[in-house]
N, C-alpha and C positions, 0 to 999 in steps of 0.2 A: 410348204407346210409339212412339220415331221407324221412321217406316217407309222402307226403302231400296229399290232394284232391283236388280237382275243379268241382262245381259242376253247371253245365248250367242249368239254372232256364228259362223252355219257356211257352210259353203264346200264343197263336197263332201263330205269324210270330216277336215275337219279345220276346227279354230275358233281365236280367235283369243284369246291372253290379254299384259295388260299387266304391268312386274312395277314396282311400288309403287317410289317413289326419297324419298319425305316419312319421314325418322326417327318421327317423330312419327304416323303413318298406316300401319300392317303393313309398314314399311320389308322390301321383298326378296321378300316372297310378289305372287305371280303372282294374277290375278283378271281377271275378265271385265270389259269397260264397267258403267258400274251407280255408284252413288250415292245422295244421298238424295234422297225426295220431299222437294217444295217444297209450302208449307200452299198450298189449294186445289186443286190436285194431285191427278185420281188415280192409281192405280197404274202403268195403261198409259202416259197422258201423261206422269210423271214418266222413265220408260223412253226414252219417243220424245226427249224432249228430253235425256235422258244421253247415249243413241247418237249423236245428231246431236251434243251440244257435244264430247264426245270423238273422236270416228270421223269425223265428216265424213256418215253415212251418213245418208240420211233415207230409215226405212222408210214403208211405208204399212202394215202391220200386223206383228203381233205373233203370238205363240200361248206363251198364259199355260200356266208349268210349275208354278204351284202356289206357297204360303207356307212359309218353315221360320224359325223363330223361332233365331232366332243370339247369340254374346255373343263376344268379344276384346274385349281390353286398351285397345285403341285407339279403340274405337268403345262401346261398353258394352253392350248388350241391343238388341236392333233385331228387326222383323220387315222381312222380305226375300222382296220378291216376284219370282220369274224369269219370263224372259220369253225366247223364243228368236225369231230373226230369220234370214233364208236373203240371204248377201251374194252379189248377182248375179255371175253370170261378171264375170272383165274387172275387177274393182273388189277394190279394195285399201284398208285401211283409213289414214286418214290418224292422227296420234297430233297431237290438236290441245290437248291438254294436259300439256307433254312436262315441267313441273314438278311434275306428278301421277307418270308412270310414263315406262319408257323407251323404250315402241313396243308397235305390236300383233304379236307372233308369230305365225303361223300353226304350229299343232301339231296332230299326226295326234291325234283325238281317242280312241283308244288308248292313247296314251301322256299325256294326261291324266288317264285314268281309272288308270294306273300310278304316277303322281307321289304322294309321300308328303303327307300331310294337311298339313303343317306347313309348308308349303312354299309352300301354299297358302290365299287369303281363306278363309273361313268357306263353305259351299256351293257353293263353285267345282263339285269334283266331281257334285255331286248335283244342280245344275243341266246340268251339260254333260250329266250320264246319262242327265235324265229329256229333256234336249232332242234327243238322239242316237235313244234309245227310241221318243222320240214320233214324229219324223220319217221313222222307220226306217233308222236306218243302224247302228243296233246292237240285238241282239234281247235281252229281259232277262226 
């Protein structure tokens, strides 16, 4: 089964999501950095190296949110590992794949947990929730 990432990028009280511009790739829904594992690959490393080719960011760790086994049109059946990351003060994501999506937003993560599912990648919410939860900045 291909395995992907997602990795919730947070800031305070709010995180950052791209929104898709490839017709052929969730054209128009919004999602976190994240991609697929490369074979050899594990899960963390495949995350490290998404954030960085997209974002600009190089974390030095991670804190893994757990697997949810996904499926859309565009992508077919995937397990999808999340992963959440704490973007330092001061630092602003860059969008170094601007043929992928159209920038990273910052959105009060509130109002991502409002955004209607369809709207959105496959897990978007249920990673930002459990990355919110975990960290504590929302109580569940």
């Amino acid at each position: 089964m291909q395995q992907a990432v997602s990795i919730v990028a947070i800031k305070g009280r709010i995180t950052y999501l791209g929104r898709r511009l490839n017709p052929a790739d969730n054209f128009g829904k919004r999602g976190c950095p994240g991609g697929k594992v490369e074979p050899g690959e594990t899960q963390l490393e495949g995350a490290l190296r998404e954030l960085r080719q997209e974002t600009g960011l190089h974390a030095l760790e991670m804190l893994s949110l757990g697997t949810l086994h996904l499926s859309n049109p565009d992508f077919g059946t995937y397990e999808c590992h999340g992963f959440a990351v704490r973007v330092p003060p001061g630092t602003e994501l860059a969008n170094l794949e601007p043929a992928k999506n159209k920038g990273w937003s910052p959105i009060p993560i509130g109002s991502v947990l409002k955004m209607p599912d369809h709207s959105l990648l496959p897990g978007t919410k249920q990673f930002v929730r459990a990355a919110a939860s975990r960290l504590g900045i929302i109580k569940t």
